[in-house]
C-alpha positions as CSV (number, residue, x, y, z in Angstrom):
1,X,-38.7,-59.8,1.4
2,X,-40.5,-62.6,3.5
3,X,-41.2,-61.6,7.2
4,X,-38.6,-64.1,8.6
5,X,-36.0,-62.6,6.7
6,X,-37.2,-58.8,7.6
7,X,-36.9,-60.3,11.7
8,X,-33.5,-62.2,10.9
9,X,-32.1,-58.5,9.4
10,X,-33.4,-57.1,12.7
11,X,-31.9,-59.4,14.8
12,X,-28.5,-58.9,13.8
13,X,-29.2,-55.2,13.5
14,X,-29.7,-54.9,17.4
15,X,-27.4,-57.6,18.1
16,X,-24.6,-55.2,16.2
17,X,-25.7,-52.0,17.3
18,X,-26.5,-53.0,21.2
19,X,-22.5,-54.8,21.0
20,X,-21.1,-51.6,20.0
21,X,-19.6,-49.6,23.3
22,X,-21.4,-51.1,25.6
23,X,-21.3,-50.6,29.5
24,X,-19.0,-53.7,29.9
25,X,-18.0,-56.4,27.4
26,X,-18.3,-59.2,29.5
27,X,-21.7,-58.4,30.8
28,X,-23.0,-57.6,27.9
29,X,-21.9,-61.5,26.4
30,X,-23.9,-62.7,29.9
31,X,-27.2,-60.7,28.6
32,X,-27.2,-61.6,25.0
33,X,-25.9,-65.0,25.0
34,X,-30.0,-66.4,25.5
35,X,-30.8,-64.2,22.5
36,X,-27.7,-65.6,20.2
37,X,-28.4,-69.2,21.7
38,X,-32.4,-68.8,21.0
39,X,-31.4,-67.4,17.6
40,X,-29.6,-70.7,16.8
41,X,-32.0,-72.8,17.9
42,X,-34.7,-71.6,15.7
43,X,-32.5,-71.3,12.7
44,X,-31.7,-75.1,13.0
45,X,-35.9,-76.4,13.7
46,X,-36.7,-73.8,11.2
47,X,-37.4,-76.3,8.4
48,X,-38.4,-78.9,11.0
49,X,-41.1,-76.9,12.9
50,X,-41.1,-73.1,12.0
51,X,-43.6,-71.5,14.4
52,X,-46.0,-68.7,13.9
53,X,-44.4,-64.9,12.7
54,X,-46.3,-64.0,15.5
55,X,-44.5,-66.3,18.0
56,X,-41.6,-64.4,16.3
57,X,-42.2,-61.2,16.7
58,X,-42.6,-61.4,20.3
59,X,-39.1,-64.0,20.5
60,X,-37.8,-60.5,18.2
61,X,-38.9,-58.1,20.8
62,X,-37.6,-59.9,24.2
63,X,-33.9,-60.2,22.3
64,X,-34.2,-56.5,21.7
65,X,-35.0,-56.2,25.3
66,X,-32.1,-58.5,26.1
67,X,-30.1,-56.6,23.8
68,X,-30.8,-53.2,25.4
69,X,-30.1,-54.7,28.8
70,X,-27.2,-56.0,27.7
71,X,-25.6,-52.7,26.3
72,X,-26.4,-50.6,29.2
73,X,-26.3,-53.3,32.2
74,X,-29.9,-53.6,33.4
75,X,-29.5,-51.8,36.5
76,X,-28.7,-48.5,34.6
77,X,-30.9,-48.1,31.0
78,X,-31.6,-44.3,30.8
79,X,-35.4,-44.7,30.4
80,X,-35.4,-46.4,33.3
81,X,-33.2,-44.4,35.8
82,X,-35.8,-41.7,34.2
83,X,-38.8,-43.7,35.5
84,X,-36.9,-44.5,38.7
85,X,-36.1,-40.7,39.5
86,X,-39.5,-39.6,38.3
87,X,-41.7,-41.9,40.3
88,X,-39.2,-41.8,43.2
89,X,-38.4,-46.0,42.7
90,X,-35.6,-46.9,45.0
91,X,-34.2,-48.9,41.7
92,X,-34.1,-49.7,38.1
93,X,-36.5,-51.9,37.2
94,X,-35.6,-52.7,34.0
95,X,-34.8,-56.6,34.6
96,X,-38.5,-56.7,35.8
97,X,-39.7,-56.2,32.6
98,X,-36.8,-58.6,31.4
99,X,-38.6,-61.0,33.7
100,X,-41.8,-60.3,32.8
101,X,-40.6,-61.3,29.2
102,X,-38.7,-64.1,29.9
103,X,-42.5,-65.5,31.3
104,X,-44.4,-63.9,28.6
105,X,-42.4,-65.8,25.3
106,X,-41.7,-68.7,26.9
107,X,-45.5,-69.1,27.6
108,X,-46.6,-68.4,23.9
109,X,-43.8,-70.2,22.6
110,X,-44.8,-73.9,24.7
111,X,-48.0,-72.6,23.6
112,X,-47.7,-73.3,20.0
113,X,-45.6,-76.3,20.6
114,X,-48.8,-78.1,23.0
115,X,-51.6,-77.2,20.0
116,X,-49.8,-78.5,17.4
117,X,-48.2,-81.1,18.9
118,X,-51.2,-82.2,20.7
119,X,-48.8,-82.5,23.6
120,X,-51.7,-82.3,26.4
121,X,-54.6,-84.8,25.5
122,X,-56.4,-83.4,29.0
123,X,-56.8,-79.1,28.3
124,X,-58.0,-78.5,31.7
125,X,-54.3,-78.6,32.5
126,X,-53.4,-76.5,29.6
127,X,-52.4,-73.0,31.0
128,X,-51.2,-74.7,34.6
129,X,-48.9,-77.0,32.8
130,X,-47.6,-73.5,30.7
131,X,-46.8,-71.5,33.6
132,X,-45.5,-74.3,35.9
133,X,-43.1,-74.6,32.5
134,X,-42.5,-70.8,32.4
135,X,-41.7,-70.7,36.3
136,X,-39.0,-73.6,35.9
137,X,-37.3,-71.9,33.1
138,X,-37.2,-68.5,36.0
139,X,-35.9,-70.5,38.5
140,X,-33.4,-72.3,36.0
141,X,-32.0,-68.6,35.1
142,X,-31.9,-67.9,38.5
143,X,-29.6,-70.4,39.4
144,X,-27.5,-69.5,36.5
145,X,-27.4,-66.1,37.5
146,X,-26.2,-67.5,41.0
147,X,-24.0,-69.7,39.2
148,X,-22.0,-66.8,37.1
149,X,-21.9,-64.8,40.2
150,X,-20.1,-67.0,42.0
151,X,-18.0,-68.0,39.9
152,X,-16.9,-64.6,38.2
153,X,-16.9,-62.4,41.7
154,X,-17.9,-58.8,41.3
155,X,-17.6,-59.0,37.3
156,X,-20.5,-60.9,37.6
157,X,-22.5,-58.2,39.5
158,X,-23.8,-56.3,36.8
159,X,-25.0,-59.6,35.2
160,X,-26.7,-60.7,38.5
161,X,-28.3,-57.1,38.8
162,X,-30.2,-57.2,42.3
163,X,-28.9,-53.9,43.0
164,X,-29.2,-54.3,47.3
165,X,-32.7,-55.6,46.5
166,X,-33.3,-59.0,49.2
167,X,-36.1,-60.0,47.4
168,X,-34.7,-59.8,43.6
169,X,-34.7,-63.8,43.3
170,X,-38.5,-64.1,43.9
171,X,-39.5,-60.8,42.7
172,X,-38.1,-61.7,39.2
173,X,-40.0,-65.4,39.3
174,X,-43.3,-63.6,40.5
175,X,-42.7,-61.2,37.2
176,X,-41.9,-64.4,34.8
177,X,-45.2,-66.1,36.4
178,X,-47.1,-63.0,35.5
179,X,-45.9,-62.6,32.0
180,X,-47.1,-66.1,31.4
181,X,-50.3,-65.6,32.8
182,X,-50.8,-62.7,30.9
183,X,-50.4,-64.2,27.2
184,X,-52.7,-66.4,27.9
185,X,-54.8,-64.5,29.2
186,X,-54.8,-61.6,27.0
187,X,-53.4,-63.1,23.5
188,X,-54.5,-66.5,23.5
189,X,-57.2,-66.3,20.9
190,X,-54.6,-64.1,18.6
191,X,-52.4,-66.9,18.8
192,X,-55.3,-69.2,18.0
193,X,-55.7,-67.4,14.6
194,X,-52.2,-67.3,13.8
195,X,-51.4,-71.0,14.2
196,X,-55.1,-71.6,12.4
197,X,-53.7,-69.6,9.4
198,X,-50.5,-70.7,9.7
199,X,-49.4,-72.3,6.1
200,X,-48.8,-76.5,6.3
């Protein structure tokens, strides 16, 4: 069995699993709908412009974090609430690493797309042109977080997650802009190697 097809298998198997009994229905469409809509996506450029399996892997991991947020709500995964009572947080900080994620792939992901594209003749403006990318996509969730919220009234709560937090909004951009900055910083030259020995 090829690797795609071992993180298709996966895919569905948390997709399934994380949509059985969740915390609420409707929230849990909100938090997987990127996942289902990336999922798509990818399935239809596959052919086109199939990327890296170690672009996928990660794109893997942040829907199983989407997926676990989306089962539980991300104001109340277990491990979480453990880490909050433990180290005395005054929340759960799961969507923080949600944001840091949705920074981190998004970052590797336009990545790949610039080198072998060739999409940015001048590289000094390589990794700003990334994160300035990876901070728009934040602020566009945000909006859509606002968006749901308003329209849906407390069902959309959950979904929004800021959890009396004032600061939620910027806190999860600052996240997203340090997820980015740290794939570049720490797995650039993995990714290098993949895309170098990626097959034509």
């Amino acid at each position: 069995m090829k690797t795609k097809q071992i993180f298709i298998l996966l895919f569905c198997f948390g997709l399934v699993l994380s949509g059985i009994h969740p915390k609420e229905y409707f929230t849990w469409f909100l938090e997987v709908s990127p996942a289902i809509i990336g999922f798509i996506i990818l399935t239809f450029t596959n052919k086109k412009f199939p990327f890296t399996n170690f672009t996928y892997f990660f794109i893997l991991l942040h829907c199983y974090i989407l997926f676990l947020g989306g089962h539980y709500t991300y104001a109340e995964v277990p491990v979480f609430d453990w880490i909050k009572d433990t180290f005395n947080h005054s929340r759960n900080n799961y969507d923080k690493l949600g944001h840091f994620a949705q920074g981190f792939v998004p970052a590797m992901i336009t990545r790949e797309l610039f080198i072998r594209k060739n999409v940015v003749a001048n590289k000094n403006y390589f990794n700003f042109i990334i994160i300035s990318i990876c901070l728009a996509i934040s602020g566009a969730y945000e909006w859509i977080e606002w968006w749901v919220s308003i329209g849906t009234g407390e069902g959309g709560d959950a979904f929004l997650g800021t959890q009396g937090y004032v600061w939620d909004t910027q806190s999860d951009m600052l996240l997203a802009t340090i997820g980015a900055s740290c794939m570049l910083l720490f797995l650039s030259k993995k990714h290098d190697d993949a895309i170098n020995n990626l097959e034509p």
